[in-house]
C-alpha positions in Angstrom: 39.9 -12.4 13.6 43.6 -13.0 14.5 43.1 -12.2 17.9 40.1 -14.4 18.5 42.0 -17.1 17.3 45.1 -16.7 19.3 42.5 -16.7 22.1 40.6 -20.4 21.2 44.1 -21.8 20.9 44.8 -20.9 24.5 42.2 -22.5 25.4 42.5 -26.0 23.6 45.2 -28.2 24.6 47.6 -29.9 27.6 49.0 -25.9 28.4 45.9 -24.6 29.5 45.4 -27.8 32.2 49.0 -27.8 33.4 48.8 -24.0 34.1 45.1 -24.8 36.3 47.0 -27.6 37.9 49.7 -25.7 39.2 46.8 -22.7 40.3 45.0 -25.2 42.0 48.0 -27.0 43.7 48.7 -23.1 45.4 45.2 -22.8 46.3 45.2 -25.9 47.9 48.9 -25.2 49.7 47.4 -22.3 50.9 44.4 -23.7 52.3 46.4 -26.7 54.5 48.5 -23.6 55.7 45.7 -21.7 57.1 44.2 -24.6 58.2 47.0 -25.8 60.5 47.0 -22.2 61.7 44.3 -22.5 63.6 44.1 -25.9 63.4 47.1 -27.0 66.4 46.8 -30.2 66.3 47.0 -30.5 62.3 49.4 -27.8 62.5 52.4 -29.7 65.3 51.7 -32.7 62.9 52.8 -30.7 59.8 55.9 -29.4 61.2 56.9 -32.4 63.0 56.9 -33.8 59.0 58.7 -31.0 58.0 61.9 -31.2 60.5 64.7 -33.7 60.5 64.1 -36.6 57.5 60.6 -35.9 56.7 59.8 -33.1 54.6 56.6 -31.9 52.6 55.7 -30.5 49.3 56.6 -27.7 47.8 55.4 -24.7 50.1 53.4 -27.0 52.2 53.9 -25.5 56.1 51.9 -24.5 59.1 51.0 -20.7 59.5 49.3 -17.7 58.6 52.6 -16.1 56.7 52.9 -19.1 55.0 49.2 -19.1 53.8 49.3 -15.7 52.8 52.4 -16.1 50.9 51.2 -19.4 48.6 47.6 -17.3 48.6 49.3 -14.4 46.8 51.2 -16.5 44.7 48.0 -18.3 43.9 46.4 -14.9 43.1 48.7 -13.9 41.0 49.5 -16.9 38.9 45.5 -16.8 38.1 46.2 -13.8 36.6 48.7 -15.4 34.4 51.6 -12.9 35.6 55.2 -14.2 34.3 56.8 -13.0 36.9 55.1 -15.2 39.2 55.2 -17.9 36.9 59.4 -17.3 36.9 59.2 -16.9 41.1 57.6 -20.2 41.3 59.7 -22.3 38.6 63.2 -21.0 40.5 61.4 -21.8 43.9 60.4 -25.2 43.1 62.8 -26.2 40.5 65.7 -25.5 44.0 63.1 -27.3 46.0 63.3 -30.3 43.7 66.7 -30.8 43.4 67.1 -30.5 47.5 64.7 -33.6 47.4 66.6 -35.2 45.0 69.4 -35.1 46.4 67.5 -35.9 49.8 66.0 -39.3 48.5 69.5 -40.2 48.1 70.4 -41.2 51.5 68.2 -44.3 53.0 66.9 -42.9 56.0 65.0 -40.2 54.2 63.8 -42.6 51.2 62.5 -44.9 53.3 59.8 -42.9 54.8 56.6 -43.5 51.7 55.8 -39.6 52.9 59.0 -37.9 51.4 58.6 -39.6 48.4 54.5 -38.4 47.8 55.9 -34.9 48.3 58.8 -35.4 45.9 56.4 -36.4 42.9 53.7 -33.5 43.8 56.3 -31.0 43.7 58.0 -32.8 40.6 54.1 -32.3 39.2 53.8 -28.8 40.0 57.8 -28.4 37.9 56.1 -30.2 35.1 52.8 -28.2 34.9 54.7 -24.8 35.1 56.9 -26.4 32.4 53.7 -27.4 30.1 51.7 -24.4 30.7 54.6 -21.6 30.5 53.1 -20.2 27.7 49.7 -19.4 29.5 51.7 -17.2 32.0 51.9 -13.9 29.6 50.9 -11.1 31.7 53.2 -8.5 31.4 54.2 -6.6 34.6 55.1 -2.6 34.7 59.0 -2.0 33.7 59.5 0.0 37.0 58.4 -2.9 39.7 62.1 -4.5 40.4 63.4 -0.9 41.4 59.9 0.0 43.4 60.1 -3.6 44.6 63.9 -2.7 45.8 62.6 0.4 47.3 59.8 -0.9 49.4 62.2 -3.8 50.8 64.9 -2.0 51.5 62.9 1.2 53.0 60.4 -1.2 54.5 63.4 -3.5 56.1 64.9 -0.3 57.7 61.3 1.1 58.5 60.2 -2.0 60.3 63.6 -3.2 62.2 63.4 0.4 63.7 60.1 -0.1 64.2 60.9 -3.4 65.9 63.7 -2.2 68.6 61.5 0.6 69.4 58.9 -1.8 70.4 61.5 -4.3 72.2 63.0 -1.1 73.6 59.3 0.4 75.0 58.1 -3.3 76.6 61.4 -5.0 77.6 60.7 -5.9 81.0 64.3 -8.1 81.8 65.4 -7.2 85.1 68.6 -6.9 83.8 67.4 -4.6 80.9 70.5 -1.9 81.4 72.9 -4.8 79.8 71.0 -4.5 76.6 72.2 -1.5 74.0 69.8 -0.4 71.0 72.3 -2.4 68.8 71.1 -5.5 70.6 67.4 -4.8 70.7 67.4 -4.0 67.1 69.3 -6.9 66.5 66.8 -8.6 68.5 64.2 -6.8 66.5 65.7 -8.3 63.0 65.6 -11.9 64.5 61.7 -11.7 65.4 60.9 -10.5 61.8 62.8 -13.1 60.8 60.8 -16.0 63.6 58.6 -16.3 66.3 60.4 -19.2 67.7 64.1 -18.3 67.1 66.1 -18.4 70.0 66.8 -15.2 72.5 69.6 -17.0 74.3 72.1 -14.7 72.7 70.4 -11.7 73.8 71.1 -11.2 77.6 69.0 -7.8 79.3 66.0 -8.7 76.7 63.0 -10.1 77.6 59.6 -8.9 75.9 56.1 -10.0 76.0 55.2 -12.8 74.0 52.9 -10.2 71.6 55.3 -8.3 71.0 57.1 -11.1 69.5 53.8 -12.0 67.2 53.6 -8.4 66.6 56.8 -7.8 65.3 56.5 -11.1 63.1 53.5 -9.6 61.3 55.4 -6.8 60.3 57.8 -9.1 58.4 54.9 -10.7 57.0 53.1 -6.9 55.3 56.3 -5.6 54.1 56.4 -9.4 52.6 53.3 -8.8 51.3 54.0 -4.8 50.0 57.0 -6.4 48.4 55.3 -8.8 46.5 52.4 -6.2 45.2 55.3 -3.7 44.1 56.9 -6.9 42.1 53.8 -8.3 40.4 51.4 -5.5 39.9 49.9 -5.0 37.0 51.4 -2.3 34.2 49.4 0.8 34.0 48.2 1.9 30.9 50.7 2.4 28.2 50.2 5.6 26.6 47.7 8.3 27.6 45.5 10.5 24.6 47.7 11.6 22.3 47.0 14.5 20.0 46.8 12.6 16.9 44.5 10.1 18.8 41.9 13.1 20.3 42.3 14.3 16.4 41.0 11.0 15.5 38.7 10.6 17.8 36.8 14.0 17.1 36.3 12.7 13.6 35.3 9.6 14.2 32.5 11.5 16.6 32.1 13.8 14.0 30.7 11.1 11.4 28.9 8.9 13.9 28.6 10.8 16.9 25.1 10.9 17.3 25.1 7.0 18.0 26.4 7.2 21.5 25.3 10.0 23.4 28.5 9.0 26.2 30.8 9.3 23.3 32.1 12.6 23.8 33.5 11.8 26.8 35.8 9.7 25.2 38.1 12.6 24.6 39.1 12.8 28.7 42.7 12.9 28.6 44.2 10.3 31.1 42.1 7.8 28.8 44.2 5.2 26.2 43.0 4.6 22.7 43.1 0.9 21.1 42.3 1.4 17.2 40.8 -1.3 15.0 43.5 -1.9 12.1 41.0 0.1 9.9 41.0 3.5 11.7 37.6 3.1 11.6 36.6 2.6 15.6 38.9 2.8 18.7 38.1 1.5 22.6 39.3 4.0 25.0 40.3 3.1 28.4 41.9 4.0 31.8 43.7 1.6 33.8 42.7 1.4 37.4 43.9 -1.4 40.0 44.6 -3.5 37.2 41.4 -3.3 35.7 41.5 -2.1 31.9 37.8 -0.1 32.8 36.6 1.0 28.7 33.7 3.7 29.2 30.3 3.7 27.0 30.4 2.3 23.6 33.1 1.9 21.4 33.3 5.4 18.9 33.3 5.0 14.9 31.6 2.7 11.9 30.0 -0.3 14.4 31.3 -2.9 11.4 34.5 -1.5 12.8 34.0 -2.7 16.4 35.1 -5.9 16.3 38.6 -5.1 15.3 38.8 -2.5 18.3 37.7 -4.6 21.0 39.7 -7.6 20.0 43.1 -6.0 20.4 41.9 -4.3 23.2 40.7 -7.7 25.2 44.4 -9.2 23.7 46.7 -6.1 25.5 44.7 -6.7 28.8 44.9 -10.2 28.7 48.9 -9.2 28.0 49.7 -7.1 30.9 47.1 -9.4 33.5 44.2 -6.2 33.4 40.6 -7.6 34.3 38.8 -6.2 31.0 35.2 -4.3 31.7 33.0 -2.0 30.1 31.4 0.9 32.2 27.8 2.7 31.0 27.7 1.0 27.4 24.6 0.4 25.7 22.3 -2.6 24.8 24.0 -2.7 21.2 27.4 -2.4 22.3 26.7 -5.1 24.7 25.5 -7.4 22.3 28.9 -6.9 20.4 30.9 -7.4 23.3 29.0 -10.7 24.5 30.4 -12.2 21.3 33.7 -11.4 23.0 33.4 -13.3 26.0 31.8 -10.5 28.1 28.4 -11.0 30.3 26.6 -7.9 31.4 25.1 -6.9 34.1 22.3 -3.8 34.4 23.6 -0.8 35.9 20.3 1.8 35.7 18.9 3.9 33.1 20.0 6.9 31.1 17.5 9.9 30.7 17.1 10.9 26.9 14.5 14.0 26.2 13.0 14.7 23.1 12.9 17.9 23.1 9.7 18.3 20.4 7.9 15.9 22.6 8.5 17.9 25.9 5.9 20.0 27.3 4.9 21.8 30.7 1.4 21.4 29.8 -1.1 18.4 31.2 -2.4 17.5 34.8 1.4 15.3 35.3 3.8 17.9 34.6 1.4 20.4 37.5 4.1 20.1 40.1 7.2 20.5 37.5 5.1 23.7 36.1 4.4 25.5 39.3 8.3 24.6 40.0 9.2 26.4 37.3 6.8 29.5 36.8 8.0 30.1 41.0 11.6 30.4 40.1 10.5 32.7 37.1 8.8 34.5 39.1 12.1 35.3 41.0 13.5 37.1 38.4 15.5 34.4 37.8 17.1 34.3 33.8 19.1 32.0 31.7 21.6 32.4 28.9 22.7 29.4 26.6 25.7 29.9 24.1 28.1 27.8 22.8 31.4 28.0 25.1 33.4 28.8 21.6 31.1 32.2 21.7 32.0 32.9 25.5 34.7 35.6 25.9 38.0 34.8 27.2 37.0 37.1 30.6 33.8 35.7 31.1 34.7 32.1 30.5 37.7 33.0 33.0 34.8 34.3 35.7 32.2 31.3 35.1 35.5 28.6 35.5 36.2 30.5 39.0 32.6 30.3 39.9 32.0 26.7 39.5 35.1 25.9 40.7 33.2 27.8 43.9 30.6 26.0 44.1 31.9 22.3 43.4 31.2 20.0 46.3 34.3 18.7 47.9 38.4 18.9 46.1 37.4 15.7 43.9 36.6 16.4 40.3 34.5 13.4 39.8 33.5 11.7 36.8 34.7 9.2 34.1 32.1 7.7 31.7 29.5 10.7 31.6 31.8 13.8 32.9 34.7 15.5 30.9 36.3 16.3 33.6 37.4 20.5 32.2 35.2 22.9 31.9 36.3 26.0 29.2 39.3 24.0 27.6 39.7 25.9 23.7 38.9 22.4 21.9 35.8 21.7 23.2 34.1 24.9 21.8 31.2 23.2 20.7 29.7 22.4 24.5 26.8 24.3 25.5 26.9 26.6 28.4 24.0 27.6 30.7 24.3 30.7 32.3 21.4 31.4 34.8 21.1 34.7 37.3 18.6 36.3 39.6 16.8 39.0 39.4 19.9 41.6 40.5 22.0 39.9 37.6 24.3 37.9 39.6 25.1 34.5 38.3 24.2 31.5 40.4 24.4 28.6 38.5 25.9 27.1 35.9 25.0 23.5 33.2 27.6 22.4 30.6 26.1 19.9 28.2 29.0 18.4 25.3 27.6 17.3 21.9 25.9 14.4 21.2 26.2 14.4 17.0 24.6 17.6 15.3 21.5 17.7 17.5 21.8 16.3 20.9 23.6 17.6 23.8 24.5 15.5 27.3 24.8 16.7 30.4 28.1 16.9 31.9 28.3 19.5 34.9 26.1 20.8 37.2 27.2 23.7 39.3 25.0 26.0 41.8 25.1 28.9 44.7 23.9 26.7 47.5 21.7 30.3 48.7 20.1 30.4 45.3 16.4 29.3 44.8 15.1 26.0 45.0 14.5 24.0 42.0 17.4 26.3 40.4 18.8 23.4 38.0 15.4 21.9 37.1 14.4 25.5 35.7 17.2 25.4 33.7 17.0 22.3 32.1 13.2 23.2 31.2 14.5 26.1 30.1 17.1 24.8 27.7 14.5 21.8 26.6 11.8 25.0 25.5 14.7 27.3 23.8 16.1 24.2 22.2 15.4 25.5 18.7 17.3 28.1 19.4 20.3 26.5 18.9 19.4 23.8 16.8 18.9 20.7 19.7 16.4 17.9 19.1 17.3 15.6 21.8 19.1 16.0 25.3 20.6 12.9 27.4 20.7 14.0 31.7 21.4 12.2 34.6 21.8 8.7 34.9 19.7 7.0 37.1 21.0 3.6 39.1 18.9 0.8 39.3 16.3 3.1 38.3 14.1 0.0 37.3 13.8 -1.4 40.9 12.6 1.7 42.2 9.8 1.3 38.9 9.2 -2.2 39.6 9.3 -2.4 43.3 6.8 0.4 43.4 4.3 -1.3 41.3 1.4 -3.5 42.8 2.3 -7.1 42.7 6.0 -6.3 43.1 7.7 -9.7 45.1 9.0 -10.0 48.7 12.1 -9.9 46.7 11.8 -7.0 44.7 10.6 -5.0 47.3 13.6 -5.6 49.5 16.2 -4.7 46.9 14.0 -1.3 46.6 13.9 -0.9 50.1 17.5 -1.6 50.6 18.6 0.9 47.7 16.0 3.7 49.2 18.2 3.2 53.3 21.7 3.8 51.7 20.0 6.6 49.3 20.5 9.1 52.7 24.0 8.9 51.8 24.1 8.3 47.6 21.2 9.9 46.3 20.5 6.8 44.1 16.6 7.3 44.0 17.0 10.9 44.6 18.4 10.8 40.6 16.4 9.1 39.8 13.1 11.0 40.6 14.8 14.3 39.3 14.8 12.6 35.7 12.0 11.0 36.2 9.8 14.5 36.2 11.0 14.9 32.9 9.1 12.3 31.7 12.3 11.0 29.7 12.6 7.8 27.6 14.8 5.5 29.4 18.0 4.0 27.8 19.3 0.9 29.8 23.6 1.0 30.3 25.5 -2.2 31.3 28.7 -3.2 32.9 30.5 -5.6 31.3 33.2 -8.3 32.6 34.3 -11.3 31.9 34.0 -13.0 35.7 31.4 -12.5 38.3 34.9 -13.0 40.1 36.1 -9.8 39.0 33.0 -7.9 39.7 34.2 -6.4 43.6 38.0 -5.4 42.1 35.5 -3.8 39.0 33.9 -1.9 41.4 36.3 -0.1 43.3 37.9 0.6 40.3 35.0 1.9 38.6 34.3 4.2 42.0 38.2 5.5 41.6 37.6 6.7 38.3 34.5 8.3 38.9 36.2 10.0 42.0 34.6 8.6 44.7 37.5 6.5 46.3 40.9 7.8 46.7 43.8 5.9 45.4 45.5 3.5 47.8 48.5 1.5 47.8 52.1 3.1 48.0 53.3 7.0 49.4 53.4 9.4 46.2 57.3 9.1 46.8 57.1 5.4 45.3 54.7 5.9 42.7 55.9 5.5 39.5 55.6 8.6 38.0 58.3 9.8 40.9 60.7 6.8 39.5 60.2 8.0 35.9 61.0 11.4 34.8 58.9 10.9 31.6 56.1 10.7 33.1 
């Protein structure tokens, strides 16, 4: 329980409140700086005690660049990143010493206001002085070269950028006096202020928004130069093969726990290991979120001493930690870890010695099925280890086909390949119509000795119907065959306020969170799901999302929806990315 302990140290103590204090001090810097934004008054009052022998504290001026400046700062020093913590003890440690050496002359001490912003920035030295050690976030090795890039590139991008504009709205009626060198040079000084002074400039005279304009593109590269310097380290190693060797026999021996746990063997995943061997967390690192999928795999004694190095390297590097599609158990285990949960939906397991067509419920599933029969319609199930190279080679091309959209999605409950040589023990439904042509095709990995869960789902958008239901009824009747006693298939979100809010009785509340989830359903298919397990008549098994601050839940989200391949990446050109500035990876 090292790690736990290392944790409740942090946590006691004067370091802790000296590292909130100087948080707080930005957050409130960066308040009084949007407020005298758009505040004019408060702002002329500001910088008339900023000029000539006033000044303020440490960071403390009027404007939105200003505000967005101490707000990133602010940001990022929550997040306990050294290199922020370093940026602001340089910053205010010079700042200091100018006011030191300031107070020295009486008419600056004098004034009771230079000498309140002397202490408060001499409190914000001290806190970053007591608190040093809760700044421990590591940042990626690459960001001082990819923070040189962008400012460089972005400098040259944006002065060009800058005479262009000058060039395209100068209106002076002397504008022929004016060469490019000028107006970029004009360009330069308006990225630099708003207020600087154009006397030197003869043949230039431009539109007062052009001036803001070109000032707010100073203040994004600012801002792009900052991200590229304090972002978060991605993960450190992907799967190797000693780690997916591991992993399959840790599923092996306790695979049948955690029917999501074969997806632990995607590739671009990360592995922490307990000190025992005995249970792992894998990972992907998204946006700086440190995103773990299902439960964790091996012995659950074992857990513990995954998940506690695992919540120690995020807290390292400054990831938000959080658990994606894990179970009521693992939940239970994480909470004692500082995690809360949060309900996702439902998870659709099927007996399969329980299933039946027969009964006045399943009528509508039945008749479903015996139509497509009637087609001619067939399926074949084999293991993909018995599928020849040639055929495996024509079903890959296929559902490759038939996929919807370029985006290969999935993360917790998708392996993302289809026919790789290791995974020969995934099942393989083959169905075709009555002239022998194939038109869909269901994966399903293992889940232990006996279970399979569904992975991919592939059809001919001309076939018949109620195609994939008859092959999952199919596979559910024939499960014998190949020795299956229980299957997991789609997950349904929020399937139980769809239930609920259904029911008579359900509250005004209830009843809009259904009717909410049913409008953006045209474009999700969230109750869609969850009707199409629900005809299965499955036992529902509730999966959580776990975090550690309702804070954290919007940059969880995206990064969650990145994973699963339904947001694209953003942030810098492919050019700048990382594995462009490092040849190993």
């Amino acid at each position: 329980m090292g790690y736990a302990r290392i944790d409740a140290e942090r946590g006691r103590g004067a370091a802790p409140r000296a590292a909130a204090f100087a948080v707080w001090y930005l957050r409130v810097v960066t308040f009084v700086n949007f407020l005298s934004a758009v505040w004019v008054s408060l702002g002329q009052d500001l910088r008339r005690h900023n000029t000539e022998n006033y000044f303020t504290p440490y960071l403390l001026t009027a404007g939105f660049a200003s505000g967005v400046f101490t707000m990133f700062l602010a940001i990022t020093m929550r997040r306990r990143k050294r290199a922020a913590w370093i940026l602001n003890l340089i910053l205010s440690v010079l700042f200091l010493l100018l006011f030191a050496f300031a107070l020295a002359f009486p008419e600056i001490r004098r004034y009771p206001q230079n000498w309140i912003s002397f202490v408060l920035t001499a409190a914000f030295v001290a806190s970053l002085v007591v608190g040093r050690r809760e700044f421990y976030a590591k940042g990626d090795r690459s960001n001082p070269k990819l923070a040189a890039a962008v400012g460089i590139g972005g400098l040259l991008v944006t002065s060009l950028l800058a005479a262009l504009l000058v060039t395209v709205t100068n209106h002076a009626h002397d504008a022929h006096r004016s060469t490019f060198l000028a107006r970029w040079r004009y360009g330069l000084l308006r990225l630099v202020s708003v207020a600087a002074d154009d006397a030197g400039f003869p043949g230039i005279t431009t539109p007062n928004w052009v001036d803001v304009t070109i000032n707010v593109l100073s203040t994004l590269l600012i801002l792009a130069v900052f991200y590229a310097a304090f972002r978060s380290r991605r993960a450190l190693d992907p799967l190797t093969e000693d780690d997916e060797a591991r992993l399959r026999a840790l599923l092996d021996r306790y695979g049948d726990r955690d029917s999501l746990g074969y997806f632990a063997l995607r590739r671009e995943k990360s592995a922490v290991w307990s000190p025992t061997g005995k249970a792992a967390v894998v990972y992907r690192v998204l946006g700086g979120v440190s995103l773990a999928s299902g439960d964790p795999i091996g012995d659950l004694e074992a857990w513990p001493g995954a998940i506690e190095p695992w919540l120690t390297e995020a807290r390292e590097h400054g990831w938000i930690p959080a658990v994606m599609g894990a179970s009521e158990e693992a939940g239970t285990v994480y909470a004692r870890h500082g995690l809360d949960a949060l309900e996702l939906g439902d998870e659709a397991i099927v007996e399969t010695a329980e299933f039946t067509l027969d009964g006045r419920a399943m009528r509508t599933v039945r008749q479903a099925y015996n139509r497509v029969k009637r087609a001619g319609y067939e399926v074949r199930i084999r293991r993909h280890q018995d599928i020849p190279a040639d055929e495996m080679a024509y079903l890959l091309k296929r559902a490759d086909d038939w996929r919807d959209g370029a985006t290969e999605r999935g993360f917790s409950m998708a392996l993302g390949r289809l026919g790789d040589p290791g995974d020969g023990q995934c099942v393989m439904l083959e169905c075709a119509d009555g002239e022998g042509e194939l038109r869909a095709v269901l994966s399903f990995v293992p889940w232990g000795p006996h279970g399979l869960s569904l992975d991919l789902m592939r059809r001919d958008r001309d076939a018949e119907n109620g195609l994939m239901e008859f092959m999952v009824i199919d596979l559910l009747s024939r499960a014998q065959e190949i020795g299956i006693t229980q299957v997991s298939l789609n997950f349904a979100m929020f399937r139980s306020v769809f239930e609920r809010g259904a029911r008579l009785g359900a509250g005004p509340v209830l009843r809009l969170w259904r009717s909410l989830l049913s409008f953006f359903s045209r474009w999700w298919q969230i109750e869609s799901l969850y009707r199409a397990n629900a005809k299965y008549r499955p036992i529902w098994e509730p999966r959580f999302l776990l975090f550690e601050k309702s804070a954290d839940l919007l940059r969880i989200g995206v990064a969650s929806a990145r994973a699963e391949g339904f947001l694209e990446a953003p942030g810098l050109p492919k050019w700048l990315h990382r594995k462009h500035l490092e040849s190993r990876r």
